[in-house]
C-alpha positions as CSV (number, residue, x, y, z in Angstrom):
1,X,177.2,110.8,-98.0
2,X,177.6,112.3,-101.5
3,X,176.9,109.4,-104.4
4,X,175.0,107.1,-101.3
5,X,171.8,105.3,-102.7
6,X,169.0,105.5,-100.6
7,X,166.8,102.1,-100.7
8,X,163.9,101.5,-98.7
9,X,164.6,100.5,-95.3
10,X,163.4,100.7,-91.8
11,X,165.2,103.7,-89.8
12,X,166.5,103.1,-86.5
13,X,165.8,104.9,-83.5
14,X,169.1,107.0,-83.4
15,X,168.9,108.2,-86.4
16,X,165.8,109.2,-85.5
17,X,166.8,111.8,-82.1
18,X,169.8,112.7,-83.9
19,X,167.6,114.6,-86.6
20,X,165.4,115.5,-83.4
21,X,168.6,117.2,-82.3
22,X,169.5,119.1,-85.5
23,X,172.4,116.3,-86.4
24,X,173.1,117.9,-89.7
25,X,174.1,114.1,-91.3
26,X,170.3,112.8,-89.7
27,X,169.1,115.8,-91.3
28,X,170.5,115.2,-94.5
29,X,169.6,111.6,-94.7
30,X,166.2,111.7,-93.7
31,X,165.3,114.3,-96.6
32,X,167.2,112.1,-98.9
33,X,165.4,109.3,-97.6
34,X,162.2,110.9,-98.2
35,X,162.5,110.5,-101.7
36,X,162.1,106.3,-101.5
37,X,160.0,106.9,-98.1
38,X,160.7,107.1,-94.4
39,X,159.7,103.9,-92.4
40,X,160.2,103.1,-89.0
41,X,158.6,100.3,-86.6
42,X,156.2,101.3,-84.0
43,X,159.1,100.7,-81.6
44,X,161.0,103.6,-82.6
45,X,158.0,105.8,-83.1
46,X,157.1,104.6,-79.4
47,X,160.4,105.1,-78.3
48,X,160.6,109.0,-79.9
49,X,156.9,109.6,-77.7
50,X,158.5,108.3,-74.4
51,X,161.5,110.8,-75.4
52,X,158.7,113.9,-75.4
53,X,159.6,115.9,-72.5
54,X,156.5,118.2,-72.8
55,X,153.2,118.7,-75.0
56,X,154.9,120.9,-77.7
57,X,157.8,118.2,-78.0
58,X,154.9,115.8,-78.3
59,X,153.3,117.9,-81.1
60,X,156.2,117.5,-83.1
61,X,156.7,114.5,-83.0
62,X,153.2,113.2,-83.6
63,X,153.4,115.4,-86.9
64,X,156.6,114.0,-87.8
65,X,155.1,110.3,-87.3
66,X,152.1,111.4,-89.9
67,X,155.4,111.6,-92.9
68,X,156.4,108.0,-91.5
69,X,155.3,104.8,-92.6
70,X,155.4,103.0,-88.9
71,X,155.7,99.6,-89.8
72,X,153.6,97.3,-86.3
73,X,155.2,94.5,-84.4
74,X,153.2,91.3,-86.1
75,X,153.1,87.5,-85.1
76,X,155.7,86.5,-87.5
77,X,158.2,90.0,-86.3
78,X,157.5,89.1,-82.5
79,X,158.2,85.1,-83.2
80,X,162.0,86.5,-85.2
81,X,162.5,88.9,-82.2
82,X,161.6,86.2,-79.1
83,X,164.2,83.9,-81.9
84,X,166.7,86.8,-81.6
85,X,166.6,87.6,-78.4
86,X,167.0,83.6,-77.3
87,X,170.2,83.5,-79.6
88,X,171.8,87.3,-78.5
89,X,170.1,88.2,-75.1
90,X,173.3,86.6,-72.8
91,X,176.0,86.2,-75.5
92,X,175.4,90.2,-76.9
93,X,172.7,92.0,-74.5
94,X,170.6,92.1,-77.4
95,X,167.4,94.3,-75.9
96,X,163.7,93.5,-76.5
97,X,163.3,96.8,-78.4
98,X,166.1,96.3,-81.0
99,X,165.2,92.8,-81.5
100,X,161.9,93.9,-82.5
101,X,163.4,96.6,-84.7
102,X,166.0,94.2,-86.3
103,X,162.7,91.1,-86.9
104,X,160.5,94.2,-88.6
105,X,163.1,94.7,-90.8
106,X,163.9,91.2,-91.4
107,X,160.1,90.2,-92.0
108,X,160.1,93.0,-94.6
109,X,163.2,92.1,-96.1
110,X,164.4,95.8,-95.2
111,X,168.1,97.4,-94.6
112,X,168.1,98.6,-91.0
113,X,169.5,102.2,-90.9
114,X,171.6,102.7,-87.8
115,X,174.5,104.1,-86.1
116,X,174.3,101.4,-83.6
117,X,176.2,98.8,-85.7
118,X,176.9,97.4,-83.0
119,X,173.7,96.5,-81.5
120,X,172.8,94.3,-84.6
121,X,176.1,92.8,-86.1
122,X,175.5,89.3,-84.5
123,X,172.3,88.6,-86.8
124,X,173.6,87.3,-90.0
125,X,170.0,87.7,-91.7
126,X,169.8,91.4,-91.1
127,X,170.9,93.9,-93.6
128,X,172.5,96.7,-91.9
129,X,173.8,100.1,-93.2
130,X,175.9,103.0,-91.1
131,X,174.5,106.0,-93.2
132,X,176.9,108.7,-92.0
């Protein structure tokens, strides 16, 4: 982590509960992060409300979303993710809501922050980086 650059980028999900759950390295990146802004889609910040387990989680969160710039599924991010999930549904179980985290990012010309490598590898036009 020490000497990383932080760019703009769109912050995956994971990273996301990890720093829900205290992951020091989340922690650490998010307040690094902060410096160049925190963006997520409205995916992830969807995905962290269905997470909520009771009102004061939900109170959290919400306040943690008002720091965030939540970036919304448009026509051309929904067209790249219906592309995406066409090319990686069968051949890499590519999901609806990563595809339409991976197409915000790409629309936006955005790194993708994740620890799910993995998930995304497969799409040549997305810029992915493993921050810890």
């Amino acid at each position: 982590m020490e000497g990383t650059t932080y760019t703009n980028g769109v912050i995956d999900t994971d990273i996301l509960i990890d720093a829900t759950k205290r992951h020091e390295d989340a922690t650490i990146f998010l307040l690094r992060q902060q410096v160049v802004g925190i963006q997520i889609s409205i995916i992830s910040a969807i995905e962290l409300v269905v997470g909520c387990r009771d009102k004061v989680e939900l109170t959290q969160t919400q306040k943690f979303l008002q720091d965030c710039t939540v970036l919304p599924v448009t026509v051309t991010s929904s067209q790249i993710a219906y592309q995406l999930v066409e090319s990686f549904y069968l051949s890499h179980g590519l999901i609806m809501a990563d595809a339409l985290i991976a197409a915000t990012a790409i629309e936006h010309d955005l790194t993708l922050y994740t620890r799910n490598t993995r998930h995304f590898r497969m799409i040549s036009e997305l810029k992915i980086s493993q921050p810890y």
